[in-house]
N, C-alpha and C positions, 0 to 999 in steps of 0.2 A: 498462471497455473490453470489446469484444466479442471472441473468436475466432476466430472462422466465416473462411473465406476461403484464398488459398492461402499467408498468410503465417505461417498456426498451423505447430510441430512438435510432433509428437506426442512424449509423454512418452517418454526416453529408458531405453534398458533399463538396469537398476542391479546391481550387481557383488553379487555373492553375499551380501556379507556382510556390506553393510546392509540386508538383507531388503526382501521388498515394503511394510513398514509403516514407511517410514522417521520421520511427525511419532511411530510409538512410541518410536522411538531418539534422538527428540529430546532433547538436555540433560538436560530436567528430566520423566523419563520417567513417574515413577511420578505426579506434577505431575498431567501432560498424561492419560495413563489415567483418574485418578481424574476430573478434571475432564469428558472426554469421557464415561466410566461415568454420571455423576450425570446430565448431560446427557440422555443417551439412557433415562434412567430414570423420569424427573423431567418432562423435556419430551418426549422421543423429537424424532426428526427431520418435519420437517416442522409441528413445533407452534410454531415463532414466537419462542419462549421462549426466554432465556437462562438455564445450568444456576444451582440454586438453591444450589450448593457453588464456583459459579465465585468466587474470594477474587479483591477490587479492590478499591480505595479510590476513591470517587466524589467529586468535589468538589462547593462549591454551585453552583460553574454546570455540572454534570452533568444538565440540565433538558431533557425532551421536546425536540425541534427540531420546530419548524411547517414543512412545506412551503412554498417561495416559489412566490409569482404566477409565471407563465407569459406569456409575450411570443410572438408567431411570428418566428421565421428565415427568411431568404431562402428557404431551400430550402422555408419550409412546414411543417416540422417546427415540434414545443411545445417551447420551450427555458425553461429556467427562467430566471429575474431572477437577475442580477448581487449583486442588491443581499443581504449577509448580516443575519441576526438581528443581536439584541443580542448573545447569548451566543458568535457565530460572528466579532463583530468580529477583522480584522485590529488588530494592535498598530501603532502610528504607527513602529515602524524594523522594516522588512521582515525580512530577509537576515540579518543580525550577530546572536547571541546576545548575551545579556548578559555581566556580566564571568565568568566560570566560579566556583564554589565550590567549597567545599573539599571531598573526598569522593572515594570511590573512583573514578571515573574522570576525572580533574581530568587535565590534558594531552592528553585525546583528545578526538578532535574527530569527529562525527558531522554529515550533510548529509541534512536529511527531503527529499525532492522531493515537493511537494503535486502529484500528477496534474491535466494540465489548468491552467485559468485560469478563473475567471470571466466573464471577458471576449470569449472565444476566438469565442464563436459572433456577436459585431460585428464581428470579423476575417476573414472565411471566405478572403479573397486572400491574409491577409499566412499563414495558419497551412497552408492549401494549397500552398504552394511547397515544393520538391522539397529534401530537404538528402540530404546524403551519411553512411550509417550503415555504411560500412564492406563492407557485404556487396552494396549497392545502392544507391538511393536513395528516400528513402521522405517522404510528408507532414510538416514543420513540427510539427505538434501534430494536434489534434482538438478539437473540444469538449466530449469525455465524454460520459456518456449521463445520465439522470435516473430517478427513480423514477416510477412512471403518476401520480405526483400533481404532479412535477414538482421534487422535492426533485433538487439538481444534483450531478453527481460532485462537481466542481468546489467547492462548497461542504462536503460531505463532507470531502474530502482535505485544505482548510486547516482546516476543524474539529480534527480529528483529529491534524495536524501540529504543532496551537498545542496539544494537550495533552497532546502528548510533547514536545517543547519544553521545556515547564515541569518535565515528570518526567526528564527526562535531565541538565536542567539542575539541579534537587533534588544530584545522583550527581554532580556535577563537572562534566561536558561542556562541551564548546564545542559551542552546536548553529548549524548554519546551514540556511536555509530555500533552496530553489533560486528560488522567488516567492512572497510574501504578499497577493497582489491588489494590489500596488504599482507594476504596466506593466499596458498596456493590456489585451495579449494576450502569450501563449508563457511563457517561453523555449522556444525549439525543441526534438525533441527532443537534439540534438547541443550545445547550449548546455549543459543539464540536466546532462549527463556529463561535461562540462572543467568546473562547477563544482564538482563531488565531486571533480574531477582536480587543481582549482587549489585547492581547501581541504588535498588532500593528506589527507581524510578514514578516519578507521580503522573506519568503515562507512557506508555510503549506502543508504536504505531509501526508494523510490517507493511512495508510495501510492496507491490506485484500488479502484475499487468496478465491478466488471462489469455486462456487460447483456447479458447471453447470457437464454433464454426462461424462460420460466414455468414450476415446480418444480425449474429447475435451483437447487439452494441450496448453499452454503458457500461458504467462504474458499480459497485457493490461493496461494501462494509462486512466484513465477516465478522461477528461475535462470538465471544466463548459460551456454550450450554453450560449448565450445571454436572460437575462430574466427578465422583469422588471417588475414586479406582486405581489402586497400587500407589506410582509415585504424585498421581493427579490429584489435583485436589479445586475446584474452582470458585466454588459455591461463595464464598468472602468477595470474587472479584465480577462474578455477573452484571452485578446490578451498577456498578460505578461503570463498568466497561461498555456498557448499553450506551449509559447518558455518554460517553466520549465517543461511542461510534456514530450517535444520532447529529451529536456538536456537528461532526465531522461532515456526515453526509449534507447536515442542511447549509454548510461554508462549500461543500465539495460544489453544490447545485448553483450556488450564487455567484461564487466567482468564476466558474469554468462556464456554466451555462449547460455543459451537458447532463443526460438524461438518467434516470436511476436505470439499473439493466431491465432488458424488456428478456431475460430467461431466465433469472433467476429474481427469489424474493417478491415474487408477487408484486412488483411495482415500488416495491419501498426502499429497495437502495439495501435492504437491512437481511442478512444470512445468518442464523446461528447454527455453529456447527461444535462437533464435539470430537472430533477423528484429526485435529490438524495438533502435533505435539506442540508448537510454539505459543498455542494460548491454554492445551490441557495442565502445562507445566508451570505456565505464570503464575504469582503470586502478586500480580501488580497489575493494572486495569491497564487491558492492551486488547487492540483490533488488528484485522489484515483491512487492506485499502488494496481493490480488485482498481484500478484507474482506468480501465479500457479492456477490450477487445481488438488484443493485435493480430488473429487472425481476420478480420471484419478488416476492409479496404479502407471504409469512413473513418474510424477509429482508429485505425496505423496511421494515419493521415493526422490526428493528432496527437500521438503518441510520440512519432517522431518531429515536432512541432517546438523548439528550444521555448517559444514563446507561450505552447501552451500547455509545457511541464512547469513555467512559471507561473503560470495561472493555477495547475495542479495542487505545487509547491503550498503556494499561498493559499487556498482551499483547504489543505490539509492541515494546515500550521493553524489557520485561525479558530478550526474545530478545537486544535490541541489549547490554545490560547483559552478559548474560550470555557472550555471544559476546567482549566488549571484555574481561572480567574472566578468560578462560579457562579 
């Protein structure tokens, strides 16, 4: 997703005494340092590279992703194909986790929302109407954006959903997906947040991969602001939602090795915003997870990477982990 526009809020100012470095204060601090340190030593920023100290477990389907064929959109725009890889298949039962295992977090239930649909850009009517986020009224969905070669958010986000999924579900969880490519197009975004509301969810974590311009690189944590307006209401889930975005980013830094975004957030990884309906609507402590810049060449480069959405995966999962295990 892009930012540009008059619905961004700019990073909110932060109370003394989690400093300006807050993915440093994350959980697992000295983790995230070292991992970011190797990083910037090993690759520096801007070189493409994931750090050579970043620790993940890569499975065998951790393999390259090919870019999909490209189709035209109404609008004219390059939209990627629908259609996923081998390794990106959806599972034949969408939604429902499997039966939960034994493990430390067995009773808790987690809700991935894969950003987007695959589908979304053969819908442009039904994803264009207006739903109500509390603050205003805002579009349905979007179609996501692509890399220039055409690799799809959309594609991305269930990647990456189906292998936290598996690793959450390793740890006990009940995971539930908000869509697996299993509807045509959506859920909306106000659909997205009464399912983290009706799993009754002890975290919800949306995924997205940005398209903001060229050399913008890194990853970013979006937060819910405080907002109490019509059907929104946030104020209850702020402060849990923080601590699970900070988990997250200081696991994002350690295992991937890459960089907090150098254009948005001031350097910290950390965005609060209050205009996006899927966290104005939560009632359960939920982030968006910006994983990269696929406009940025460096950053497509690992975005389309099987091995290092695995690394992503795992990043993300162990924020969630670590956030649920306290």
């Amino acid at each position: 997703m892009s930012y540009t526009g008059p619905g961004f809020d700019p990073p909110q100012p932060r109370r003394s005494l989690r400093g300006p470095l807050t993915v440093a204060l994350a959980a697992l601090v000295p983790g995230a340092l070292l991992g970011w340190a190797v990083y910037a030593a090993v690759d520096g920023p801007g070189n493409g590279g994931s750090s050579a100290g970043a620790s993940a477990t890569t499975s065998a389907s951790a393999s390259s992703g090919a870019p999909s064929s490209t189709t035209p959109s109404p609008s004219g725009d390059r939209k990627p194909s629908a259609s996923p890889t081998a390794e990106e298949s959806p599972s034949p039962s969408a939604s429902p986790s499997a039966p939960a295992a034994s493990g430390p977090l067995k009773g808790k239930v987690v809700v991935i929302d894969p950003g987007h649909n695959p589908g979304n850009f053969r819908h442009t009517a039904e994803i264009n109407r207006q739903v109500d986020i509390g603050t205003n009224r805002k579009e349905c969905d979007t179609t996501g954006t692509s890399t220039d070669d055409g690799y799809a958010e959309a594609r991305f986000t269930l990647d990456v959903a189906h292998r936290m999924r598996a690793l959450l579900e390793e740890q006990g969880a009940t995971v539930k997906l908000t869509q697996d490519a299993d509807r045509p197009f959506g859920p909306c975004v106000d659909e997205r947040a009464r399912i983290g509301n009706a799993a009754k969810a002890d975290a919800v974590v949306s995924l997205h991969a940005d398209g903001s311009g060229a050399g913008n690189r890194g990853f970013h944590v979006i937060l819910p602001g405080a907002v109490d307006a019509g059907a929104a209401d946030t104020r209850a889930i702020v402060g849990p939602s923080r601590d699970l975005g900070e988990r997250i980013a200081g696991n994002f830094v350690r295992v991937t090795g890459s960089a907090p975004s150098n254009y948005v957030g001031g350097g910290t990884g950390l965005v609060t915003r209050k205009d996006l309906g899927g966290l104005n609507l939560s009632t359960v402590p939920k982030v968006f997870v910006e994983c990269g810049n696929m406009r940025d060449s460096k950053d497509a480069a690992l975005l389309t990477s099987g091995a290092w959405r695995q690394k992503a995966a795992r990043g993300i999962s162990d924020g969630i982990v670590s956030f649920l295990r306290g």
